[in-house]
MARDRENPA-415871 format. One record per residue: residue in one letter; x, y, z of N, C-alpha, C in turn. Coordinates in nm, 2 decimals, always signed. Layout:
# residues N
(atom "A"; (X; Y; Z); (X; Y; Z); (X; Y; Z))
...
# end
This chain:
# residues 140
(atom "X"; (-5.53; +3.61; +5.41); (-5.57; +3.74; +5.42); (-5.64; +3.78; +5.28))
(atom "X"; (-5.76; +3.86; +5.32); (-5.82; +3.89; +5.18); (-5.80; +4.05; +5.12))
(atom "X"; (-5.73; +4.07; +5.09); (-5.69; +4.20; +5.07); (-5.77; +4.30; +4.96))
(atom "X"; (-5.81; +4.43; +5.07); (-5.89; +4.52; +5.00); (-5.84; +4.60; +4.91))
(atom "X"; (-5.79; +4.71; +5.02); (-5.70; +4.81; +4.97); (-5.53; +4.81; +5.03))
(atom "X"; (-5.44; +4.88; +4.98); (-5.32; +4.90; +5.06); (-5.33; +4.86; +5.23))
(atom "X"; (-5.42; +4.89; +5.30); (-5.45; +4.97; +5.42); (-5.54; +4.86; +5.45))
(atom "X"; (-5.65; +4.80; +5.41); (-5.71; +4.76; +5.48); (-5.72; +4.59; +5.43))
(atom "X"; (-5.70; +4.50; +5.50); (-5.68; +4.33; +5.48); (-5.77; +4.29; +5.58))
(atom "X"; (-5.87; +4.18; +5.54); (-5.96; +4.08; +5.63); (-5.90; +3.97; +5.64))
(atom "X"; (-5.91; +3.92; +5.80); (-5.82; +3.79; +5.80); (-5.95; +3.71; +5.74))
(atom "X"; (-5.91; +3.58; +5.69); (-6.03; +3.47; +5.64); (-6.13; +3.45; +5.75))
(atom "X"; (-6.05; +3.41; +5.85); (-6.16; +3.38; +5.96); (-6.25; +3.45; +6.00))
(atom "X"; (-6.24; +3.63; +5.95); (-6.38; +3.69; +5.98); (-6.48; +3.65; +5.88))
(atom "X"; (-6.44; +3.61; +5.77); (-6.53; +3.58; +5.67); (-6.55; +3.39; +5.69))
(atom "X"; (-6.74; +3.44; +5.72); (-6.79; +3.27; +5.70); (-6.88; +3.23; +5.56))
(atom "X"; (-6.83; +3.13; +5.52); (-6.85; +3.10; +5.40); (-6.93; +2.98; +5.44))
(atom "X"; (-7.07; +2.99; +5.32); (-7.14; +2.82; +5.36); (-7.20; +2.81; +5.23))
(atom "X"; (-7.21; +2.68; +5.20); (-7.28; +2.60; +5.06); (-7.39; +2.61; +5.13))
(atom "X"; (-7.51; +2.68; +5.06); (-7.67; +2.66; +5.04); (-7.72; +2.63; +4.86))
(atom "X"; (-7.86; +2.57; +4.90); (-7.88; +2.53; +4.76); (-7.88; +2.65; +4.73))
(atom "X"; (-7.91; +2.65; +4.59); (-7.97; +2.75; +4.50); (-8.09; +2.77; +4.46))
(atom "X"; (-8.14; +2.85; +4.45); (-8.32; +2.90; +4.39); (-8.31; +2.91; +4.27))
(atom "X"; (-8.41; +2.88; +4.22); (-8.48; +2.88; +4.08); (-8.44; +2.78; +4.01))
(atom "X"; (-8.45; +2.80; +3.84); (-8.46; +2.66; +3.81); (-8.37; +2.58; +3.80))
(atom "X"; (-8.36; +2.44; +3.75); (-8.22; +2.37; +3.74); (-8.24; +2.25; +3.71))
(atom "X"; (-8.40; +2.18; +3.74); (-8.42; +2.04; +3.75); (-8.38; +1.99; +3.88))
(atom "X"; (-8.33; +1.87; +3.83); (-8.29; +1.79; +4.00); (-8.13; +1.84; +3.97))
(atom "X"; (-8.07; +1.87; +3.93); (-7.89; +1.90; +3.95); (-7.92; +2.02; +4.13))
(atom "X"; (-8.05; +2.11; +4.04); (-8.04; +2.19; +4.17); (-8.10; +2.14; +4.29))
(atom "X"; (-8.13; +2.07; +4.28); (-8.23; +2.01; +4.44); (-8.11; +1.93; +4.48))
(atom "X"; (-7.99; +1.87; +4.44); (-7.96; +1.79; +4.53); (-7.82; +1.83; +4.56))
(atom "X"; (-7.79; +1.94; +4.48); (-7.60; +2.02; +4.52); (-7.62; +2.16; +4.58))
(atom "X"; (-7.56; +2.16; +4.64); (-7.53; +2.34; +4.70); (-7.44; +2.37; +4.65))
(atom "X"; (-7.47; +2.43; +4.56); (-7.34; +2.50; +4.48); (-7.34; +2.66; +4.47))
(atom "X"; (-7.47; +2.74; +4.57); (-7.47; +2.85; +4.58); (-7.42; +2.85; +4.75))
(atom "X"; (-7.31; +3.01; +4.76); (-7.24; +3.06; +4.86); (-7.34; +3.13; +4.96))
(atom "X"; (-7.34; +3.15; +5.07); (-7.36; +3.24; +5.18); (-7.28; +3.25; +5.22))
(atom "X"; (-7.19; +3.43; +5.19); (-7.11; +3.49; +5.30); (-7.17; +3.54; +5.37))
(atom "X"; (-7.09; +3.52; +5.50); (-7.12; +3.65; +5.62); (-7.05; +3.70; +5.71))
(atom "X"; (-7.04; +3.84; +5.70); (-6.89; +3.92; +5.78); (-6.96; +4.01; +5.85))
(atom "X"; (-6.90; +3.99; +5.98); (-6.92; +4.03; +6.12); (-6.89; +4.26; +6.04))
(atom "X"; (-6.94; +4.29; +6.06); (-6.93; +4.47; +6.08); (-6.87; +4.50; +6.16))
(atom "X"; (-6.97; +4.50; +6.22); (-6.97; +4.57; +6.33); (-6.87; +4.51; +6.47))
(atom "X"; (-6.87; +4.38; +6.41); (-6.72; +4.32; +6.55); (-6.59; +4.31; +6.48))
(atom "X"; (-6.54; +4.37; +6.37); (-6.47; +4.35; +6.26); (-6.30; +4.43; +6.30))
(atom "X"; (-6.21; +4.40; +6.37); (-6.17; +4.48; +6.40); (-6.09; +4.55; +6.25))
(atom "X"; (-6.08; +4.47; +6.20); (-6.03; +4.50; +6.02); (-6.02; +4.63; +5.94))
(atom "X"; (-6.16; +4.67; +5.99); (-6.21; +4.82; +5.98); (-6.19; +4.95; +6.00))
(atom "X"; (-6.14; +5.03; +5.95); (-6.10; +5.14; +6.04); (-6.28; +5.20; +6.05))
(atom "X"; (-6.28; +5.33; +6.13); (-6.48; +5.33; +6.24); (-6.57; +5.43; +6.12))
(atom "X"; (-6.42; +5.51; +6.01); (-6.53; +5.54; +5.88); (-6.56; +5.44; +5.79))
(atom "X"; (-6.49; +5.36; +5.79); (-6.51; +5.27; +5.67); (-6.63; +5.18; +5.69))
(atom "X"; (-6.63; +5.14; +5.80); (-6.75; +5.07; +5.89); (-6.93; +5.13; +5.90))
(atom "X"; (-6.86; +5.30; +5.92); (-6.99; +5.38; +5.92); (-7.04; +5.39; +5.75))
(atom "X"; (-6.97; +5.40; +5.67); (-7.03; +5.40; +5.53); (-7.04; +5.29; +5.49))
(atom "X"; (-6.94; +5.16; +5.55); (-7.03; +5.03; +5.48); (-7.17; +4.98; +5.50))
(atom "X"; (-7.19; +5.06; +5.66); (-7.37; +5.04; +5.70); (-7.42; +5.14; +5.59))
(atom "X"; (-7.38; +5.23; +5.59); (-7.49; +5.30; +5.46); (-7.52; +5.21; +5.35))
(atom "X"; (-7.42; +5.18; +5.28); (-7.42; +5.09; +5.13); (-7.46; +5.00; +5.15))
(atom "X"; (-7.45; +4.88; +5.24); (-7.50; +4.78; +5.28); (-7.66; +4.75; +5.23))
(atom "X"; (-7.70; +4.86; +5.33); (-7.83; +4.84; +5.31); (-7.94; +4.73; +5.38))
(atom "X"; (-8.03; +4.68; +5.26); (-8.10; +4.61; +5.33); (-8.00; +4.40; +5.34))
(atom "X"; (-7.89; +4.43; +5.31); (-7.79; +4.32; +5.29); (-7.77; +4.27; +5.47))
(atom "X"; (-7.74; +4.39; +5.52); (-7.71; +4.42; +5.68); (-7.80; +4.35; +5.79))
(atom "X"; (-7.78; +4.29; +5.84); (-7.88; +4.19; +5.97); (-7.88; +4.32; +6.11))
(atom "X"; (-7.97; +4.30; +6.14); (-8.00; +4.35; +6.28); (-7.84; +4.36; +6.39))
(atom "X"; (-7.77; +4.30; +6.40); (-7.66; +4.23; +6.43); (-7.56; +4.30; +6.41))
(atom "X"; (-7.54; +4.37; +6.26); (-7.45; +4.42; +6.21); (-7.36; +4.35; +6.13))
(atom "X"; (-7.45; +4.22; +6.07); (-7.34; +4.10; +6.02); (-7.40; +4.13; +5.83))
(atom "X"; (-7.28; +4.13; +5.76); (-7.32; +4.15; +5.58); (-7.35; +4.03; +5.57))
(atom "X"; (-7.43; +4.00; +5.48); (-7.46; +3.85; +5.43); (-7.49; +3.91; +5.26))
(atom "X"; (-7.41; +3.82; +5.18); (-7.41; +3.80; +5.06); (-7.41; +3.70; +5.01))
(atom "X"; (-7.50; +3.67; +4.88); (-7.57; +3.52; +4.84); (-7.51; +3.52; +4.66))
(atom "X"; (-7.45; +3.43; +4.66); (-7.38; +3.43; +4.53); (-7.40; +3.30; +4.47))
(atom "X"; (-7.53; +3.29; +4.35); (-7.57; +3.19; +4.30); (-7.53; +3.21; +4.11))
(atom "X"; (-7.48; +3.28; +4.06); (-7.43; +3.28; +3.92); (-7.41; +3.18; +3.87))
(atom "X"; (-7.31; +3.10; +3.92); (-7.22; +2.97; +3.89); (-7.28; +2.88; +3.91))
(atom "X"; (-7.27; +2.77; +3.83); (-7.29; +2.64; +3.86); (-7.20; +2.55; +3.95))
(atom "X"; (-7.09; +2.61; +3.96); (-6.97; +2.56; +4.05); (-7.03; +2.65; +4.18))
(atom "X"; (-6.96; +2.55; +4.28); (-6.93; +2.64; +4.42); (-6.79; +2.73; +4.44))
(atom "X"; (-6.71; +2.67; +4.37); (-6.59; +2.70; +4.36); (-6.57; +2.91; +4.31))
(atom "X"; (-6.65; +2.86; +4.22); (-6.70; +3.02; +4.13); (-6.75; +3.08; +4.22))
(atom "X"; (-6.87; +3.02; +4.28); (-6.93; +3.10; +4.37); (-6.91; +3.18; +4.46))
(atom "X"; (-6.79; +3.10; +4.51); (-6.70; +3.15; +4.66); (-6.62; +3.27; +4.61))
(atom "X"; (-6.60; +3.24; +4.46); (-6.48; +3.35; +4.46); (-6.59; +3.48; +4.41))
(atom "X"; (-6.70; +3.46; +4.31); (-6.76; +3.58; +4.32); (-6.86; +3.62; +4.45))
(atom "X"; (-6.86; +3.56; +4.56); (-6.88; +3.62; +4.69); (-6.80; +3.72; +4.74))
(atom "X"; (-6.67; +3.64; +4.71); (-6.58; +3.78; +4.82); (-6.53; +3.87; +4.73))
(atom "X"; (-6.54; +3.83; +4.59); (-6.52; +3.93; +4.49); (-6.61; +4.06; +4.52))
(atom "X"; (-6.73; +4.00; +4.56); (-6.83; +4.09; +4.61); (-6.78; +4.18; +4.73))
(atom "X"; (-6.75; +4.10; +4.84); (-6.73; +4.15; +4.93); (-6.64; +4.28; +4.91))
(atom "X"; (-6.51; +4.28; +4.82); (-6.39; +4.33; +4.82); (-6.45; +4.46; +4.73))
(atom "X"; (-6.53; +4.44; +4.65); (-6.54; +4.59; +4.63); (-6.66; +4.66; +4.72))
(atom "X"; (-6.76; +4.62; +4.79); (-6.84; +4.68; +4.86); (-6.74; +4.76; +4.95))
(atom "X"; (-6.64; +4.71; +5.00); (-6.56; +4.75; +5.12); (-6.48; +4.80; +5.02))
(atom "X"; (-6.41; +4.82; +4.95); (-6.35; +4.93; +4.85); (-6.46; +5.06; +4.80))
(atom "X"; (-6.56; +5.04; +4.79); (-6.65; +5.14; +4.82); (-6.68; +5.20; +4.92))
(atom "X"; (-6.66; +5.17; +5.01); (-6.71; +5.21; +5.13); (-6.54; +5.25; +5.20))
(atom "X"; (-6.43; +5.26; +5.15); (-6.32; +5.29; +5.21); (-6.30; +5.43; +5.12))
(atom "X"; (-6.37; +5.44; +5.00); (-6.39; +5.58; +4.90); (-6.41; +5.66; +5.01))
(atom "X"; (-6.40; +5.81; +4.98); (-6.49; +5.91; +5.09); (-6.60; +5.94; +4.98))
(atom "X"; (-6.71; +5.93; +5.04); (-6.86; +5.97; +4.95); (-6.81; +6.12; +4.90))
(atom "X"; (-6.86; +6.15; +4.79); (-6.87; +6.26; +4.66); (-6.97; +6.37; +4.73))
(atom "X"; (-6.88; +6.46; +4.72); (-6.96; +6.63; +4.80); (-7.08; +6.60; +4.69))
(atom "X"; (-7.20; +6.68; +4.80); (-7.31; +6.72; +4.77); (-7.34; +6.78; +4.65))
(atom "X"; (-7.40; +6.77; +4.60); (-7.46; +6.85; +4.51); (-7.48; +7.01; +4.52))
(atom "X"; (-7.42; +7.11; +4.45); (-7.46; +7.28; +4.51); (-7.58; +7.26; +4.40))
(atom "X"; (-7.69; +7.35; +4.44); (-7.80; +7.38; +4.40); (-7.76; +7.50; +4.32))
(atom "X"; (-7.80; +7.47; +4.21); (-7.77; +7.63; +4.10); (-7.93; +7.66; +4.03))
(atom "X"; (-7.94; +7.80; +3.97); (-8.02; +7.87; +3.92); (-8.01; +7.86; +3.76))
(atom "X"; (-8.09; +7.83; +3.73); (-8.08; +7.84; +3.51); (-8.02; +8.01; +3.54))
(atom "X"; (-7.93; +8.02; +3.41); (-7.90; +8.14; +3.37); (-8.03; +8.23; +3.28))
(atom "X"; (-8.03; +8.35; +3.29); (-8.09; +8.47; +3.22); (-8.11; +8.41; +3.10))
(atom "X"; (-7.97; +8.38; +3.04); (-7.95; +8.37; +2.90); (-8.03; +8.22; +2.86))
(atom "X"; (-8.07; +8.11; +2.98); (-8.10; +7.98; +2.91); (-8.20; +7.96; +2.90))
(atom "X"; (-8.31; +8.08; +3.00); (-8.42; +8.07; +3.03); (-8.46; +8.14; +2.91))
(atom "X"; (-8.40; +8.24; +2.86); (-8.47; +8.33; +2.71); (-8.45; +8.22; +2.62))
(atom "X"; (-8.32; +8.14; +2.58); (-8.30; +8.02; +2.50); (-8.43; +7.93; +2.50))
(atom "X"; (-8.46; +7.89; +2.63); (-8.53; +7.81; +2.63); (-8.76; +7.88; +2.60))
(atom "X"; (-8.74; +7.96; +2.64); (-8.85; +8.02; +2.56); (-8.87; +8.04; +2.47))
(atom "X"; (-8.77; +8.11; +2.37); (-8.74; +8.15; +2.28); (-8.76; +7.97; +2.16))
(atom "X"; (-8.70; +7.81; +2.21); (-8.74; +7.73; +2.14); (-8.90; +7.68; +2.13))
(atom "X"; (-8.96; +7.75; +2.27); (-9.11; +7.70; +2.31); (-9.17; +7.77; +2.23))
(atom "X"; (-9.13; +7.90; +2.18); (-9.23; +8.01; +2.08); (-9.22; +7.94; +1.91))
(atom "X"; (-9.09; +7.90; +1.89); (-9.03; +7.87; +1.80); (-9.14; +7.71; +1.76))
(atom "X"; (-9.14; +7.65; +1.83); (-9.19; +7.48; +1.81); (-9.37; +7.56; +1.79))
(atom "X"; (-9.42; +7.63; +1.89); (-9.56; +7.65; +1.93); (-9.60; +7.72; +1.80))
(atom "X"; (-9.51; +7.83; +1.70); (-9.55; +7.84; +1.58); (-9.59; +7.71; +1.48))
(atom "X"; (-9.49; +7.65; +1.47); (-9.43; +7.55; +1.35); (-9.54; +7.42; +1.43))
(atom "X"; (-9.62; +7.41; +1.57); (-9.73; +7.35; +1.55); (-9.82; +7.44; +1.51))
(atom "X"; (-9.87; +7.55; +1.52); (-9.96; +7.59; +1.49); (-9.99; +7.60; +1.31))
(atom "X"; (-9.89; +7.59; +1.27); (-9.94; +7.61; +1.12); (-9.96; +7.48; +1.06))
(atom "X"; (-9.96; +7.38; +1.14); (-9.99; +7.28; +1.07); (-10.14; +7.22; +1.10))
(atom "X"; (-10.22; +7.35; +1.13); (-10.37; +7.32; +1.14); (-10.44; +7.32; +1.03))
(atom "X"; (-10.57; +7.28; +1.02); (-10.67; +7.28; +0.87); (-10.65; +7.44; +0.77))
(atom "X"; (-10.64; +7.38; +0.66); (-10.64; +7.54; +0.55); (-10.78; +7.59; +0.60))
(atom "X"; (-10.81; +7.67; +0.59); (-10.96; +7.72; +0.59); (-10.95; +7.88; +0.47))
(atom "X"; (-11.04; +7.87; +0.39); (-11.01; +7.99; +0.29); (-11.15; +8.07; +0.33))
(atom "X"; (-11.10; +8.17; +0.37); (-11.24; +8.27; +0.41); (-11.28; +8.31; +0.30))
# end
């Protein structure tokens, strides 16, 4: 069991783990070992999930999410596979810890105060002097 939070545990078997190579550079070590992870966990067939945790993991997910409803996460850091595996579901475990958060109320829309909008003119008059005198002397 891979455990998230108090409340929520994935059995291993929803999570599929696969050795693919790795991209970019390396020489030949990287052309001939897979030592980079591909996870992939079912979402949306997950029974794991309670149906908000599910609904905001689709949000965060993102472009990570398959048509399907399946997470796929690619964890190439390590030169080990061993590393790799674990910072996959390291991965996994906080996306789904995020997503078991309740999202942060909206933002209220507020008004500048009286007093910040005079403050703040009051520095624009202030600067628009202190450029202005620093134009050419001219003696009439």
């Amino acid at each position: 069991m891979i455990e998230v939070t108090s409340a929520i545990q994935l059995p291993e078997e929803e999570v599929q783990l696969r050795a693919v190579r790795a991209s970019g550079p390396g020489g030949q070590h990287v052309n001939k070992v897979s030592t980079a992870i591909e996870l992939r966990f079912d979402v949306r067939g997950s029974p794991s999930l309670p149906e908000r945790v599910r609904a905001r993991l689709y949000e965060l997910a993102g472009n990570r999410l398959t048509m399907d409803g399946v997470l796929v996460l690619v964890a190439q850091e390590h030169r080990s596979q061993e590393l790799n595996r674990q910072a996959a579901i390291e991965r996994l475990v906080e996306l789904v810890q995020e997503a078991a958060r309740p999202p942060p109320p909206p933002r209220k829309k507020t008004k500048p105060t009286k007093a910040s909008k005079e403050r703040r003119l009051k520095a624009k008059s202030q600067r628009s002097s202190v450029k202005a005198g620093r134009g050419k002397v001219r003696f009439d």
